[in-house]
N, C-alpha and C positions, 0 to 999 in steps of 0.2 A: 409422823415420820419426817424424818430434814434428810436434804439431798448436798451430799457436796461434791464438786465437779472437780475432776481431778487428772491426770495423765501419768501416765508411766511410758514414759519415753525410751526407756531402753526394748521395752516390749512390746512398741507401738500401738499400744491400744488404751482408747480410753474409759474412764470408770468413774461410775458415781460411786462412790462409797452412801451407803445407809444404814441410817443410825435409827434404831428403833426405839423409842419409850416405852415397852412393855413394863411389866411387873416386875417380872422375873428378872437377874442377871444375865442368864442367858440372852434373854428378846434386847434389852440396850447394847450388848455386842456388837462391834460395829463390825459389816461386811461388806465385800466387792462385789460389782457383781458389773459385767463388760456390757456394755451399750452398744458399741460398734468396734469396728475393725478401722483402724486409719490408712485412707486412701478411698476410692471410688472407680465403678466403672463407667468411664467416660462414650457414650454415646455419640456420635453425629450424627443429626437431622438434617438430612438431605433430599428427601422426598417429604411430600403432603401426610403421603399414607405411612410415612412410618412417624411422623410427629403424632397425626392423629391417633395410631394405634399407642404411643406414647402416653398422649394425654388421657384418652380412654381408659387404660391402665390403673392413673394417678387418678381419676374419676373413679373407678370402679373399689379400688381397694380399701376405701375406709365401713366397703358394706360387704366385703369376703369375710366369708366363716371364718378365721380366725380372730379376725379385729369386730364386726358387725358393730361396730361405732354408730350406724342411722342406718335407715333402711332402703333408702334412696340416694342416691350422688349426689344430687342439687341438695338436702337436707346437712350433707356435712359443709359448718360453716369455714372450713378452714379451706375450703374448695375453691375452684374456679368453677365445678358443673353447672351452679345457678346462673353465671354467667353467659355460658352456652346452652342453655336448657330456656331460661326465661329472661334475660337480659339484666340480670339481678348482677350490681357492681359493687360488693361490700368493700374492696380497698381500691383507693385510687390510681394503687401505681400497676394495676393489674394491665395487660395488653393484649390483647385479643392476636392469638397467633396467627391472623390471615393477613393482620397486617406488615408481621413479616416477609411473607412469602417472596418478596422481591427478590430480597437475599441468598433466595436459593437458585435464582436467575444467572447462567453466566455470562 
């Protein structure tokens, strides 16, 4: 299966089109199919406990029943949990958000 990334701009949404290598005619048909909505909803963190319950969140959701991606938070490596769980620093540019906290100081 090849992915190709693609926009339609007048409809604002983005698409991979996929292209299938089946047998059949049918299965190599190529189809759209929408990955996301263009735009996002923008958050501000301005308390402790709503970052935390933020990060929490992003921690929890690669082991919610729909995705069950690992069974644990610190287990998905694309995380920060192992970070805060056991001190485990798989990228370098990662930052531990206490030490922003400054920032939230007026």
């Amino acid at each position: 299966m090849e992915l190709y990334n693609g926009c339609r701009k007048k409809e604002r949404f983005h698409y991979f089109t996929v292209k299938n290598r089946g047998t059949s005619k049918r299965q190599r048909k190529r189809q759209q199919h929408v990955v996301w909505r263009h735009g996002f909803d923008l958050k501000v963190c301005r308390t402790e406990k709503f970052i935390l319950q933020k990060l929490n969140y992003m921690h929890e959701n690669p082991c919610a029943e729909r995705w069950k991606l690992v069974d644990r938070p610190h287990d998905y490596k694309h995380s920060s949990a192992s970070f805060y769980a056991v001190g485990k620093k798989y990228y370098p540019r990662l930052t531990d958000y206490r030490d922003m906290m400054h920032l939230l100081e007026d």
